[in-house]
N, C-alpha and C positions, 0 to 999 in steps of 0.2 A: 435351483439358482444356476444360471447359465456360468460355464467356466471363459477363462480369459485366453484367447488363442492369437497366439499372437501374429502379426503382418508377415509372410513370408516377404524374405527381402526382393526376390526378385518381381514381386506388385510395386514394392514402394516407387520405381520410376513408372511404371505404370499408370498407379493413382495419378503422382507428381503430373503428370502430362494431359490426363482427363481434366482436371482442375484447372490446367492453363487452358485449355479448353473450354472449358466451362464460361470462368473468368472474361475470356476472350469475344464470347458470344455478345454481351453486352446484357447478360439476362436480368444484373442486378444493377441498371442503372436506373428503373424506376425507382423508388420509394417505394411505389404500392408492394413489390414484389419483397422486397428488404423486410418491410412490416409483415407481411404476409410468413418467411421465413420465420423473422420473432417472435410472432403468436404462435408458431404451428414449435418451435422451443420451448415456449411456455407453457403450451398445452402437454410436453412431452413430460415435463417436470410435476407438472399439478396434477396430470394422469396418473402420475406412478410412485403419487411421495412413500407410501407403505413400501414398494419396491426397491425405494433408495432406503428408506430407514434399515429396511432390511439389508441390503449391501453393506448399507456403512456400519452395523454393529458388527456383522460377519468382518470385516475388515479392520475395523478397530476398536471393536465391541463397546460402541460407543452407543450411550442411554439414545431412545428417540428423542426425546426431548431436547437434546444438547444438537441433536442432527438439525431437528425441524427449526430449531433457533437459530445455530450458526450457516445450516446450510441451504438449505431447501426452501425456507421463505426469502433469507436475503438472496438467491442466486433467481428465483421467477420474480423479486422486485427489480431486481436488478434490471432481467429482461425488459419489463414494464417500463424503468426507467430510458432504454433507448427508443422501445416502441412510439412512449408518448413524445418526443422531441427528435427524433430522426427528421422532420420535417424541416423543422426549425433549424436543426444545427446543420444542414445538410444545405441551405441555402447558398447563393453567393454572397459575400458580404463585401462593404465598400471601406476604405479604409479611411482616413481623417480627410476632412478637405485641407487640399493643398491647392493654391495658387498658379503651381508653376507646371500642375499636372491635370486638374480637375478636368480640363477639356477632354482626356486623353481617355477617359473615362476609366480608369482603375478598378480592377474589380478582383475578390480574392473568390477564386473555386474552391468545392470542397470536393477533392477526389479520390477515389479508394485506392489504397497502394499495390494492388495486386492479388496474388497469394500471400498468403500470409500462415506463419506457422507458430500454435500455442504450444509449451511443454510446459506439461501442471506437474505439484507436486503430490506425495500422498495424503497429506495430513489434511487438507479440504478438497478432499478430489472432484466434490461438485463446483462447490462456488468458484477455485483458483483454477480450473478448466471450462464452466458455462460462462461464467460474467463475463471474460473477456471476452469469449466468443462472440457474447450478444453483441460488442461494442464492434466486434469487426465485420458481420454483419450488419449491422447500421451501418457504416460507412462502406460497405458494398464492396468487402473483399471476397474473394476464397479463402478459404481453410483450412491448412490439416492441423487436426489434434492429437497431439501425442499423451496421454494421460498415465499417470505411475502404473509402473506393473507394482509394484508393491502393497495396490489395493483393487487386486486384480474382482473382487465380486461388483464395486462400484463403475469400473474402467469397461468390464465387459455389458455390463448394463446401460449405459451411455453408450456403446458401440452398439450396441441392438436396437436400442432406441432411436437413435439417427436415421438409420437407417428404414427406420417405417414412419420418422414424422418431416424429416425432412429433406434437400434437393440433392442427390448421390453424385454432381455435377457439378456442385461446387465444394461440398460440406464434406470429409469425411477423416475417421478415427484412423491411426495406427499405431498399434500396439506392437509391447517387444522392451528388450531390456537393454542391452548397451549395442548389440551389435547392429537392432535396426535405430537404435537413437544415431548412431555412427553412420549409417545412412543417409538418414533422412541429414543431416548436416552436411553431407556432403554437396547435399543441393542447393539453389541460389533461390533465394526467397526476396521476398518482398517486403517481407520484416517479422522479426522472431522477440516472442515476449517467452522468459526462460524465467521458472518459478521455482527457488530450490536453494539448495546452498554454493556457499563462494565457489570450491573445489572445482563442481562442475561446471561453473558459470564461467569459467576461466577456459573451459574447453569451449563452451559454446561460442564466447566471444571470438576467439582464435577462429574456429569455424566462420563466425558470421565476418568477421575480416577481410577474409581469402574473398568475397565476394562483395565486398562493401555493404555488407547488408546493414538496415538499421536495426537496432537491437533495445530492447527494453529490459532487464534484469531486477527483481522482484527477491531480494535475499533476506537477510535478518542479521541476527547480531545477538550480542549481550544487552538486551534492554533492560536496563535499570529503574528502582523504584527510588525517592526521597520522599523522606519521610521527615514531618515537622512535627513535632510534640508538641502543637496545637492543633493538629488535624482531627476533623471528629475519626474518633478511632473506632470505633465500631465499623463505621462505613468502610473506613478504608481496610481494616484487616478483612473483613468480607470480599472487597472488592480485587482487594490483590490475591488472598489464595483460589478464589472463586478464576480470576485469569490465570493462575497457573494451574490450577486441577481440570478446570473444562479441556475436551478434549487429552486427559493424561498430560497437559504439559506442550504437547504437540502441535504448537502454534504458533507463527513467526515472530508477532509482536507480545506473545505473555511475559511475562515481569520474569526477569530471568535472575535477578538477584536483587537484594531491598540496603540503602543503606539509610541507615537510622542513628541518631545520634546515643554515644557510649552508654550513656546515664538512661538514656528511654529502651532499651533495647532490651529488659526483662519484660517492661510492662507492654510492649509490644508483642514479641512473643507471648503472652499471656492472651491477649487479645485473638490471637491465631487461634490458640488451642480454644477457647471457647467457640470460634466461630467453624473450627473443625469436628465439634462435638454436636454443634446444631448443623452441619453438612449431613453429615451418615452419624444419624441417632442411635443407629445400631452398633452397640457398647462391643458386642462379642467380634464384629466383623467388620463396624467402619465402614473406609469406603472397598473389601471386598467383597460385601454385601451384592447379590444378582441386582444388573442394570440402572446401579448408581452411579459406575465409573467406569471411564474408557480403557482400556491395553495398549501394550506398546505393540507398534504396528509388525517390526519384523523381529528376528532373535539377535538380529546384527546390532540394530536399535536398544535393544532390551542389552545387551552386551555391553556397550557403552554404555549407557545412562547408568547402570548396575556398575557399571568397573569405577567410575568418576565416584559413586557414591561410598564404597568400599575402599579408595587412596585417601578420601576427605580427610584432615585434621581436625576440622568441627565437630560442635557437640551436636548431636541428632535429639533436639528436642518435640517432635511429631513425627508419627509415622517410621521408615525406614523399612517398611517390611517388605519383601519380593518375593515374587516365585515364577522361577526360570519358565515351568512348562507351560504356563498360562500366560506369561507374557507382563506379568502385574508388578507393578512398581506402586505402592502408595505414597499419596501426597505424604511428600518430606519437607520436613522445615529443619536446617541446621545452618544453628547460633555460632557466631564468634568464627567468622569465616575470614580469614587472609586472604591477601591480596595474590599468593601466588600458590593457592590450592588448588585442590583436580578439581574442583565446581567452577571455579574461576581461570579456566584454559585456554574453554569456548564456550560455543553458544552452548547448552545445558541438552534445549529443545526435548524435554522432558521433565515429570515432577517435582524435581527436588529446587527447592527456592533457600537460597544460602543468603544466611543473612549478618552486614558486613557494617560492623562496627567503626564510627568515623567519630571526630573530635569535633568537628562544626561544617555550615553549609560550605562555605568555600573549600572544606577537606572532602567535601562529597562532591561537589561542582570540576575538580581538580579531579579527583577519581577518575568521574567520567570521563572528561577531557584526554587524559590520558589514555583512552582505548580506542578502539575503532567507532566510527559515528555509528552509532546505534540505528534498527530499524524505529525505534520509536524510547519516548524517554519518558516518565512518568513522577507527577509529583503531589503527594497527597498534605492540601495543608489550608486554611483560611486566610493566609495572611498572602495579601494581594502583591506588596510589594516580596515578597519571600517568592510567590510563584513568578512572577515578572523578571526578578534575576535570573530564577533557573530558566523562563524559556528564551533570555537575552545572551546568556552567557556559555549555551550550551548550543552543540549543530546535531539534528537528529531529521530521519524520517519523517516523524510525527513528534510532538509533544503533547501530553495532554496532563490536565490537573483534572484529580479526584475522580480516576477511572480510566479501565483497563480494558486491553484487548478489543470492546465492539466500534472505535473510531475508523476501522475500515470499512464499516456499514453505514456511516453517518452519509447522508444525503447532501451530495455537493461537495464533499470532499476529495480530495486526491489522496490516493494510497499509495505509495512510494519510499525507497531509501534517498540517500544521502552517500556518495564515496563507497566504502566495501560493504552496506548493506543495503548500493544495488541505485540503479537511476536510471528514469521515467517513472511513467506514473498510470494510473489507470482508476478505474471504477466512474461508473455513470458518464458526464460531459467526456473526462479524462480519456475512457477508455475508447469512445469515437474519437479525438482527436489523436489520440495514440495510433491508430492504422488508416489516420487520412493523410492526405497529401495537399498543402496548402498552394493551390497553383496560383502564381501571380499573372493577369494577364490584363494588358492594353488595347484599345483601341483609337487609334490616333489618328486625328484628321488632316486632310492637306494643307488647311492653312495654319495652322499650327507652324509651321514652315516661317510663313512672315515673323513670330516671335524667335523663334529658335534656329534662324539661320545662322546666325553668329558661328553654328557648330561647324560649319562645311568650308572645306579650304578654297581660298587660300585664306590663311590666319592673318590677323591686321594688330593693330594696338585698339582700335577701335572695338574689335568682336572680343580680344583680352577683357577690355574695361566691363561689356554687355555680361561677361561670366560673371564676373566679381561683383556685380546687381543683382547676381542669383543667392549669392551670399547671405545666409540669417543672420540676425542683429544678436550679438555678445552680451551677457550680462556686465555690468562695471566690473572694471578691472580687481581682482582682489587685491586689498595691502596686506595682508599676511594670513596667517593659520586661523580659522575660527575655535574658540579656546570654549565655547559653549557656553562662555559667564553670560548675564545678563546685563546692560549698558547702568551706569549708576543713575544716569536722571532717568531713565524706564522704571526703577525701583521710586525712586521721590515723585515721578508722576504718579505713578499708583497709588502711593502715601497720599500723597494728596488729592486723589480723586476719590481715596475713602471719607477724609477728614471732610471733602465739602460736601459727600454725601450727608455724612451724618449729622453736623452740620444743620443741614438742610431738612432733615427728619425733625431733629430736635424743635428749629423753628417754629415747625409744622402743629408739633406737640403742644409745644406751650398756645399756641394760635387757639387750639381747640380745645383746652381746658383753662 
């Protein structure tokens, strides 16, 4: 397995300047050649999935199966998805017809913003480092990617692989830990999508500032489960521990804590533990059992999520087991979780799912409310109007009812926070629009002039009036607050368009018998 060697710092201006080079050339203002790039990606991924599977167990000894699922088929769809619609979305587009402009002929370009620079994190080093790439290729940027040293067997295998499938002119990897990320920040980009937690995002922003660069931030949060005691429970305890055990826990949007009403909060828990006994069948070793469950990725990582587990005041009903030199943390479930325990700090980003006893929805709805906007909020339940409040009365990254974790893969969606976990957005259309440049541009005829001379001095009361003709028509005036009721004769016409229906039925009936 190739080892991780990182960027000396004095290339990184180096690199930086071949790639405005590159950029510059004009190489990717075809299409054909952008498509050509993203196949010869996608071939780079589908060539070598054993090679990634391999990195990413070595890295965070995570099952193939959990790889090929979360990472390596959505990250060559992904590709696919810019490949097949780069043409389409790459177009110029015309905006509304307008009257006062149509002649002038309006027309919006779609232009690539430069260089551009991705820093992924560890916990999906393929997808949260190739998808967006694909998207800034499509829109016919440059590149540098900075990928985690923290899963240095997958980062150096993406760096090897670049480099024999695709253009070293515009596209290229640098690796390295604080001092060449300190670096490469220093430079002026064209726009930087930063995937990781708040701490660091708070440098990068400050960085991207200094330069007015634009900035995408991809964070996380405490994402919350609610829980209805009419929700089919089977499903949902499946689906919730199933999103914090995949990947160890290690994953921006997993269920980071569940709140469940007082009275249902045994028979829930009870639901876990059966659905954790059909996870890893193996009685003697669960989930330590070989290549059933992922590791925490570093001992810093494992340090925390272990120290948070050992201040908790809760009761540890699943799991709780660890062990330092392997890095293993087993799915944890602990009951009877306050509001100001070491699970509930920060984000967890790790196994253990603490679970927090409330009196009713609006004491869960309030909860939330009261924390930072979550990257994503979840709510397992049948009841339409029950889901409807939580996703009206709640602000989140995502919402979703009855399922966890895979809505950053859903096709046509945007994946995105909200306030401190994180704003813009990305994956598929999102993540070409994310490193385009939306150029607005005119072309305006001479006579145009005969309409629009009113603009050139000397000013008259005449050319005043000709402005205020340009002016759009007002809806009526309003007389006060709309209070939402519905008017009293709209209820009596209703009444009575039922009454002459049926009415009218009845007629109908006796007519025929």
């Amino acid at each position: 397995m190739v080892e991780l060697a990182y960027t000396p710092l004095e290339e990184i201006d180096k690199i930086y300047n071949e790639l405005r080079a590159g950029f510059a050339s004009g190489r990717l203002k075809p299409i054909e050649y952008r498509k050509y790039q993203l196949a010869q990606l996608a071939y780079m991924i589908k060539d070598n999935m054993a090679r990634f599977e391999e990195a990413l167990k070595a890295d965070l000894g995570r099952p193939a199966l959990e790889s090929r699922f979360l990472e390596i088929v959505p990250t060559i769809n992904e590709i696919m998805t810019q490949y097949n619609n780069v043409e389409k979305w790459a177009k110029p587009t015309k905006p509304a017809f307008n009257i006062n402009f149509f002649a002038m002929k309006p027309l919006i370009l779609k232009e690539a913003k430069g260089v551009v620079l991705i820093v992924a994190p560890f916990n999906y080093p393929l997808f949260l480092t190739i998808g967006p790439f694909a998207g800034a290729i499509a829109a016919g940027n440059a590149a540098v990617l900075k990928p985690s040293e923290a899963t240095p067997a997958t980062s150096a295998l993406m760096t090897e692989l670049a480099g024999e499938y695709l253009d070293k002119d515009l596209y290229r990897f640098i690796n390295g830990a604080v001092p060449e990320t300190t670096k490469i920040l220093e430079l002026q980009w064209d726009h930087i999508l930063y995937t990781g937690g708040g701490r660091v995002a708070k440098i990068v922003a400050a960085a991207a500032a200094k330069h007015l660069t634009p900035l995408t931030l991809e964070l996380g949060g405490k994402s919350p489960v609610i829980i209805d005691p009419g929700c089919d429970l089977k499903t949902a305890a499946k689906r919730i521990l199933w999103g914090k055990v995949v990947n160890a826990g290690q994953t921006c949007v997993a269920p980071d804590y569940v709140l469940v009403p007082r009275e249902f909060q045994e028979t829930f828990v009870q639901a876990l533990k059966e659905v954790y006994e059909e996870f890893y069948p193996d009685a003697a070793k669960r989930s330590s059992a070989p290549d059933v469950y992922s590791r925490i990725v570093t001992p810093q990582a494992y340090a925390r999520i272990s120290g948070m587990l050992e201040k908790t005041k809760g009761k540890v009903v699943i799991g709780g087991e660890v062990d330092r030199e392997s890095k293993f943390i087993a799915p944890t479930v602990v009951q009877d979780v306050k509001a100001d325990d070491s699970l509930m700090s920060e984000e967890i980003f790790g196994p253990l799912l603490p679970i927090v006893p409330v009196d009713s929805l609006d004491d869960a709805i309030k909860f939330v409310n009261e924390r930072d906007h979550p990257l994503a909020i979840y709510v397992f339940s049948q009841d339409a109007q029950l889901k409807a409040k939580v996703f009206s009365k709640t602000q989140s990254g995502a919402v979703v009812a009855n399922e966890t974790v895979i809505h950053p893969g859903a096709e046509g969606l945007p994946f995105g926070g909200v306030g401190p976990s994180g704003y813009g957005m990305h994956t598929g259309k999102y993540s070409f629009e994310m490193f385009t440049h939306l150029r607005a541009s005119l072309d305006s005829p001479s006579w145009i002039d005969a309409i629009l001379k009113f603009r050139y001095p000397p000013y008259s009361d005449s050319k005043s009036a000709a402005v205020t003709r340009m002016l759009k028509s007002l809806p009526s005036r309003p007389t006060g607050r709309p209070n939402g009721a519905q008017k009293w004769w709209g209820k009596w016409f209703i009444l009575a368009l039922a009454v002459a229906v049926a009415g009218g039925l009845t007629s109908r009936a006796k007519m025929l018998f």
